[in-house]
N, C-alpha and C positions, 0 to 999 in steps of 0.2 A: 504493500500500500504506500503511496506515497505523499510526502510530504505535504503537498498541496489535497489532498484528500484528506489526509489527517484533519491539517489544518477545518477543513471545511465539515469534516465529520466535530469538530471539538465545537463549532458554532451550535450544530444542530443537540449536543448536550448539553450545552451551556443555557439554551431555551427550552429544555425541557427539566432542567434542571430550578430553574425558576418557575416554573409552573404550566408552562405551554400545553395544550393539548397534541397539537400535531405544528411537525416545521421541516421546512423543506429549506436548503442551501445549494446553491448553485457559484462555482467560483469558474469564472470565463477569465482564464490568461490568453490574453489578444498580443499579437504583433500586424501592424497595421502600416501600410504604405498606399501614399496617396500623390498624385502628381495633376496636379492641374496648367491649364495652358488656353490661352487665345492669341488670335494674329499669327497661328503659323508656331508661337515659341509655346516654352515652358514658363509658368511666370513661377510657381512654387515647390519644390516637392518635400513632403515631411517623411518622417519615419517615427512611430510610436509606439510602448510597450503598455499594455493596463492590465491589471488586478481587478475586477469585482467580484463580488460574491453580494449576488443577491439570495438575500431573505424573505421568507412567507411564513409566517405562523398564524396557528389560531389556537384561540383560547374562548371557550360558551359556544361557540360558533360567530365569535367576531374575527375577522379575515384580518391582516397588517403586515405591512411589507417594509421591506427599506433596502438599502444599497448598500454596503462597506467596500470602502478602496483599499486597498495592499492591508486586510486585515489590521486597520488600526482604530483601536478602543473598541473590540469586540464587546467584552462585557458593558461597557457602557450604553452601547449601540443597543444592545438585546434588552436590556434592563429598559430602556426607555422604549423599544420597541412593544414589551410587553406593558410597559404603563399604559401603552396609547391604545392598545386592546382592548383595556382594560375601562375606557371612560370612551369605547364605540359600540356602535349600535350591531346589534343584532344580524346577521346577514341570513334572509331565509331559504337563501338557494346553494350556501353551501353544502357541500355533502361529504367532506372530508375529502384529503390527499390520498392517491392512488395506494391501495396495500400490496405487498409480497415482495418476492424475488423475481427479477429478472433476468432473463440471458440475451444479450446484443450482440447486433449483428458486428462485425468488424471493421473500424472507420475504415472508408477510402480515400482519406486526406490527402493530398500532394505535400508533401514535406519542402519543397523546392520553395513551397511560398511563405516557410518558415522565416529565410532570408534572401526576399526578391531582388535579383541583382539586374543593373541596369533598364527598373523601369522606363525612362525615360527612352531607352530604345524600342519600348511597344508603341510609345506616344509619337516618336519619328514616323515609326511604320505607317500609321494610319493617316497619319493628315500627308505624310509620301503619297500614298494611295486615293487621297482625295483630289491630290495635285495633281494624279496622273489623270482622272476623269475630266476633272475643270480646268485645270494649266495653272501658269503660277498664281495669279492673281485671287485666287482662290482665298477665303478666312478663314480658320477653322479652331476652333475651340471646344472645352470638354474637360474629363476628367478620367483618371484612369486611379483603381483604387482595389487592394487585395488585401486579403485577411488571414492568420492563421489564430486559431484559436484552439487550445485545449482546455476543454471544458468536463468540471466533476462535479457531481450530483450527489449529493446523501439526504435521503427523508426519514425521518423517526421511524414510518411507516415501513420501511422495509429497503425501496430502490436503491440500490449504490451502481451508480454509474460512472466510466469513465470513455469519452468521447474527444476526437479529433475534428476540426473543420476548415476545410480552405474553401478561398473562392476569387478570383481575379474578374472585373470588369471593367468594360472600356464605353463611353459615351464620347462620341464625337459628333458636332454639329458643323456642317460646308454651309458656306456662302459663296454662291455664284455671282449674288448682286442682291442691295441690300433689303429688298424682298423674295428672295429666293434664296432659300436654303434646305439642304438634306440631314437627317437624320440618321445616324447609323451606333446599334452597340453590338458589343463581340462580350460573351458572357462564360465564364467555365468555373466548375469548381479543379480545376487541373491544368498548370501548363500546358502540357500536352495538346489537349484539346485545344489550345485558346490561339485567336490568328486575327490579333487585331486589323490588319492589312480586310478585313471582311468588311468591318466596319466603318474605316474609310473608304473604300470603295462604293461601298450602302449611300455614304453622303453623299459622296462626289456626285455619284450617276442622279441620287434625288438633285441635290442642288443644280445641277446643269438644266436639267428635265425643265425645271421649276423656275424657270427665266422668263419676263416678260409675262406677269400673272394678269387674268385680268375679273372682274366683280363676278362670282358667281348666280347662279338663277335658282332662286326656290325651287323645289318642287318633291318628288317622291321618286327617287331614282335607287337602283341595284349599283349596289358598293361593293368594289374590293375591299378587304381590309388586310394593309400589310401586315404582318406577324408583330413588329411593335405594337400600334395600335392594337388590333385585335387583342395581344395581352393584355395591354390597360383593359380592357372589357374583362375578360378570364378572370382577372385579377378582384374585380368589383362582384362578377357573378360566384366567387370561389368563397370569398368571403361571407359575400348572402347564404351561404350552405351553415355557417357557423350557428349551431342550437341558440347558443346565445344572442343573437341577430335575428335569427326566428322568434325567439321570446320577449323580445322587447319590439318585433314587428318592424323591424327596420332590412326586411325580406321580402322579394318577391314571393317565397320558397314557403311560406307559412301554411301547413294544413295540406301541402302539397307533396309528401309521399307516395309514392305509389303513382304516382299521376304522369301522363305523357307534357314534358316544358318546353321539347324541341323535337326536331324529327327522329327516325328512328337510324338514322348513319352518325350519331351527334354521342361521343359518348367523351364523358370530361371525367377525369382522377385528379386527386391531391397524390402527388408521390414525392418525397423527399430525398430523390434519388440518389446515386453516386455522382453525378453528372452536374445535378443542380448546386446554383448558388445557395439553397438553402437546405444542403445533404446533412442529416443527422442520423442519428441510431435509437435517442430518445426522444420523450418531449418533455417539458418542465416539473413533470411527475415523477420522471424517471420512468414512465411505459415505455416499452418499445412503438418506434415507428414505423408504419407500414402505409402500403399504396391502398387508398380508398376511392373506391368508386363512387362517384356524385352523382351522374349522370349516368344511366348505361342504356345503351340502345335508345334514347331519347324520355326516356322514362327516369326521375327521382327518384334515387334509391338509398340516399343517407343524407343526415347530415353529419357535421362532424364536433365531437364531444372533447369534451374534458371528463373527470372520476362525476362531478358534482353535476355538468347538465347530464351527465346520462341515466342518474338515479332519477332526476327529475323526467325524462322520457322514458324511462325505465328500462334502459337496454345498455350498455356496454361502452366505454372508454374508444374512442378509433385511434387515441395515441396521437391528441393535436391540442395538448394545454401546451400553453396560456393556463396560467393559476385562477387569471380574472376570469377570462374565457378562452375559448379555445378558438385556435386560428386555421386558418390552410397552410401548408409549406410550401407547395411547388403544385402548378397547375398544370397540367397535360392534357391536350386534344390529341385524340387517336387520329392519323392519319386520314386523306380521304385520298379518291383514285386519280386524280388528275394531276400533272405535272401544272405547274403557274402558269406558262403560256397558255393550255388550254382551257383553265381557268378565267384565264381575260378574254379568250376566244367567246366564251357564253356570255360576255355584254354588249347590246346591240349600242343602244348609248346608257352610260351612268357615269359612274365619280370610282375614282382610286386615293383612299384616303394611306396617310405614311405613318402619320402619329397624331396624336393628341395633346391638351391640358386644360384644366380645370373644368374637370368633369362632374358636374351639382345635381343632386336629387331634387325633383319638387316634392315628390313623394315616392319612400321605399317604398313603402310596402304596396303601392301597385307597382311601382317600379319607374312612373314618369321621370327622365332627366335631360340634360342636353349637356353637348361637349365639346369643343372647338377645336376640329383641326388644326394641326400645326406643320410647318415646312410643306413639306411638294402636296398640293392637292390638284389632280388633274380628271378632267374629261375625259373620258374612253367612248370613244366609237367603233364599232364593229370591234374588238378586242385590241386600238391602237391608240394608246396615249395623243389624245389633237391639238387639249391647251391645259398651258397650268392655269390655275384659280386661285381667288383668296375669297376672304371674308365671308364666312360659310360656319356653319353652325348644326351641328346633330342633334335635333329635339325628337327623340322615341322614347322607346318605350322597352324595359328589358325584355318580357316576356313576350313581346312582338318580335324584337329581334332574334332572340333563341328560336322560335319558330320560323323564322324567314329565313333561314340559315338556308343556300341551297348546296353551296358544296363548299369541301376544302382540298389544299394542296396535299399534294405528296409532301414537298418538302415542309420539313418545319424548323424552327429556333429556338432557340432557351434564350429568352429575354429578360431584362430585368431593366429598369431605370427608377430614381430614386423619385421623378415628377407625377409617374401615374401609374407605371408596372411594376406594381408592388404589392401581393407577393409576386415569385420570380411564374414564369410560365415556359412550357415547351408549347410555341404556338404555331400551327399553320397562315396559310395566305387564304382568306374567308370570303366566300361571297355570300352578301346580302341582300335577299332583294327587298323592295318597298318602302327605302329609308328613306327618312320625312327628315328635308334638309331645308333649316331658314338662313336668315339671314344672321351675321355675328355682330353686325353695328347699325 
């Protein structure tokens, strides 16, 4: 057992030791590299070490949390932590920390990103790659930012875990001209995998594309959605899946088990894979994690729990706490049969959207929102890019669009950006048809 476990098993004594009923510790040693850059340069890049160990306890069934850095003034930290329990209310949906023993699976962390050497050479790579689509004149900015974390777990309740996490990504945005610009990221939990040079490329060819925009026209047109965008969507519908979301009605997905919310080629997983930016082994209980089916064959078949919504639905842990609630880790569309060209081949005319931001609900729980494309938004006729656009606006509807879905790519991406695709996603190229597009000004 090692030191940093010790350590983080002596906290979970320490509050029980004072009276806790149940307490869960979590200590994330992160090493952390970040490089940012606009105009072609690098303007900053840092290198970081951190210590936390976040705390959960309860005591009557009052919930309370807190943070300790590099282990300093533990006992003091816990002792007030437990006061503060102590003068809170009641939580009536808790339902206790996950109990037993565990066995996990084996991390598949990249160690190489323990100590990443010459980032600044992925951030070369990409905005090279931009320059090679648009030439020199080209802008490009972004960020590029990777993690190793080892992460250990001890709950009163039983779980001791010990977990590894890597994960490297690249956001790059081209400027063709100062209304035109592409969007592009390259995402991996693994060196290996990761080829920044993909994601300037992504820009470049947007931003070229994306020259000389001119006012778009309302109306109800069949939309591509690039694999970016499209996550941001995955992203917001993954999380509508969270019991917790369903009970406070801030869901499409309420009441809706069992029930048909998209065609039957349409099927969507949480999997925390080896691949993804957000690969684990547990979740904040110490359950193990595994791939859940959300969607299968267009039919609602879960949502996803933590120990305490699932006694309140009366069924079973899916291994996606969140203490407070439970989240998604990684969204995944199953493939569809067409390659992308073919795919734009089935638009007589519509819109090919790249990305998005600020994406607002009027109402979850039917699901009304709208959300403003961002960078290249162009016109397709008979399945060829004619003009770029701007000042356009998505006001639907979720459950309209999971049902409008008519196909997707073959190909797909693991996406993730810190502005809307969050959490990360394995997404395809989507067409949608009957999307009701206004105006954005």
């Amino acid at each position: 057992m090692s030191d940093m476990l010790n350590k983080t098993e002596a906290i979970v004594k320490k509050a029980k030791s004072l009276g806790a009923d149940e307490v869960v510790a979590k200590t994330t040693f992160g090493k952390y590299r970040q490089v940012r850059f606009s105009n072609n340069q690098v303007d900053i890049t840092v290198a970081w070490n951190d210590y936390v160990t976040d705390v959960a306890l309860a005591w009557k069934k009052r919930v309370v949390a807190t943070q300790i850095r590099n282990f300093q003034n533990v006992d003091a930290n816990i002792e007030k932590l437990l006061k503060l329990a102590k003068v809170s209310k009641e939580n009536p949906m808790f339902g206790g920390f996950a109990k037993g023993s565990f066995k996990y699976a084996k991390s598949n962390a990249d160690k190489k990103l323990q100590n990443l050497e010459d980032p600044i050479g992925y951030v070369s790579e990409a905005i090279g790659a931009a320059e090679k689509e648009v030439g020199s004149r080209v802008e490009s900015g972004g960020i590029l930012f990777s993690k190793f974390e080892d992460v250990y777990l001890v709950s009163s309740e039983g779980p001791i875990g010990v977990d590894s996490r890597s994960a490297i990504e690249l956001s790059i945005r081209a400027f063709s001209e100062r209304e035109a610009s592409g969007h592009g990221v390259e995402c991996s939990s693994s060196l290996k995998d990761f080829n920044p040079s993909r994601a300037g490329t992504k820009a470049g060819e947007i931003a070229k594309l994306a020259k000389n925009p001119k006012v778009g026209e309302e109306g109800v047109y069949d939309v591509v959605f690039d694999p970016l965008i499209f996550g941001s969507s995955l992203a917001v519908w993954g999380s509508m899946a969270s019991a917790f979301r369903i009970m406070i009605q801030f869901s499409v997905f309420v009441d809706k088990l069992g029930q048909k919310v998209a065609p039957e080629f349409v099927t969507v997983k949480d999997n925390p894979a080896a691949y993804s930016m957000s690969n684990r082994v547990f979740d904040d209980e110490g359950v193990p994690t595994r791939e859940n089916v959300i969607i299968d064959c267009g039919i609602l078949k879960t949502y996803l729990h933590n120990t305490s919504t699932a006694k309140i639905f009366k069924t079973e842990t899916t291994g996606n706490a969140g203490l407070v609630f439970p989240n998604p880790w990684n969204i995944e569309v199953e493939p569809g049969n067409m390659r992308k060209d073919e795919l734009f081949k089935e638009v007589k005319r519509g819109l090919y959207f790249t990305n998005t931001w600020y994406t607002r609900f009027q109402n979850y729980a039917r699901g009304d929102f709208s959300t403003i494309p961002r960078d290249g938004i162009f016109l397709v006729e008979k399945g060829e890019i004619k003009q770029s656009l701007k000042d356009l606006r998505i006001s639907d509807n979720v459950l309209n669009m999971l049902n409008n879905i008519v196909a997707f790519s073959k190909e797909r991406q693991h996406v993730h950006w810190w502005g809307e695709a969050d959490p990360p996603s394995l997404s395809p190229y989507a067409l949608i048809k009957n999307v009701h597009i206004t105006k954005s000004r």
